[in-house]
N, C-alpha and C positions, 0 to 999 in steps of 0.2 A: 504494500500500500504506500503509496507519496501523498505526504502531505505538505501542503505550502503558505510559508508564511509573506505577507506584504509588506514591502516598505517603501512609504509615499515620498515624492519627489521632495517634498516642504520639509520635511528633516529630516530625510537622509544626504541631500545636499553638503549641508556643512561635515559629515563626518568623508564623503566622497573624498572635497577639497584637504581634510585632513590628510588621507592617501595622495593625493595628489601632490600636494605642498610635501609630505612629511617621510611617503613612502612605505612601503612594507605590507601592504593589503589590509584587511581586516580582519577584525575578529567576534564572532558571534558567540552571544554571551547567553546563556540563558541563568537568571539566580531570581531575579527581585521585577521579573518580568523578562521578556524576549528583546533583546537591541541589536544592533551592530554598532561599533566604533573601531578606529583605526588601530592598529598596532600600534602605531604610534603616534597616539594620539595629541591634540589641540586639552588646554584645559580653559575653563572660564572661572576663574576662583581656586575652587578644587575641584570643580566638577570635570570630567572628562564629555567629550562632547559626542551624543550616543544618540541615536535613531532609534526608535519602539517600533517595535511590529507594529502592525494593524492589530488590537484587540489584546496586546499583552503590556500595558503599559500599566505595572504595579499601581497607580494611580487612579486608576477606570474599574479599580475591582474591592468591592466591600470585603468579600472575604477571602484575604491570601490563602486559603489551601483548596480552593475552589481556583482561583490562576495556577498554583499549582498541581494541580491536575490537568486543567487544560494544555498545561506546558508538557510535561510528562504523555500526553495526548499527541498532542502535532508533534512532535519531535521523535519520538518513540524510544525515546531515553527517560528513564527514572531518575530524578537528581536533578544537579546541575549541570550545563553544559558550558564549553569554551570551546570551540572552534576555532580555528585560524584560517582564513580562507584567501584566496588569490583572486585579485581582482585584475580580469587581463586588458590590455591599454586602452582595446575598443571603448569596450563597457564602460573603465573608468572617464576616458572622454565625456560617451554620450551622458554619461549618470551627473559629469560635470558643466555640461555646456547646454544640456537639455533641459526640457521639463519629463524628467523621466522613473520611473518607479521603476522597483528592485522587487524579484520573487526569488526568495531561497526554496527550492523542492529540497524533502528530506523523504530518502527513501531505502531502508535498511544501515541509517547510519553514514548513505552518500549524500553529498549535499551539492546543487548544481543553483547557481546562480542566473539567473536570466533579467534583461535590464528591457524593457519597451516605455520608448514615448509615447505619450497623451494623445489623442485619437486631436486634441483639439490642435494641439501645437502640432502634428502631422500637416491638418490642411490650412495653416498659417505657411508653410514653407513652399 
């Protein structure tokens, strides 16, 4: 079974440019909700600057073992996860220069990345 998580152009953007500026691909995190951030990452304070899935943003959920579940669910991992992923030039371009969303598939523990622009910014061009 693949399942797939989203990540919308409006914040995952800045963690892109983080790869971009900074180098080393990303890394997908799953602990306190679902994100990406760079390997080496941008910070804003203390924070490290991090992308949420669509629907796992420890923030959007009353009861943490109820997102914990659903994480342990799409991922088909028990626990937490860290992932180190590659992001190859294309994608990181378009993921940088577009208006473009990110899908992680996760399927038996593979994980494949796939980047498509906005149907709208399509027939702007």
């Amino acid at each position: 079974m693949t399942n797939t998580l989203l990540f919308k152009a409006e914040t995952l953007k800045p963690v892109m440019m983080d790869v971009k500026n900074n180098g080393g691909g990303v890394r997908l995190v799953g602990a306190e909700g679902i994100y990406l951030t760079a390997r080496n990452a941008s910070y804003v304070g203390d924070k490290r600057t991090i992308a949420y899935a669509e629907g796992f943003d420890v923030e959007q959920w009353d009861d943490v073992w109820a997102l914990f579940d659903a994480m342990d669910e799409v991922t088909g991992i028990e626990g937490a996860i860290l992932e180190d992923l590659t992001v190859e030039p294309e994608t990181l371009e378009l993921l940088t220069t577009r208006l473009a969303d990110l899908t992680v598939s996760i399927s038996e523990g593979e994980f494949l990345m796939t980047a498509a622009v906005r149907e709208a910014e399509r027939k702007q061009c």
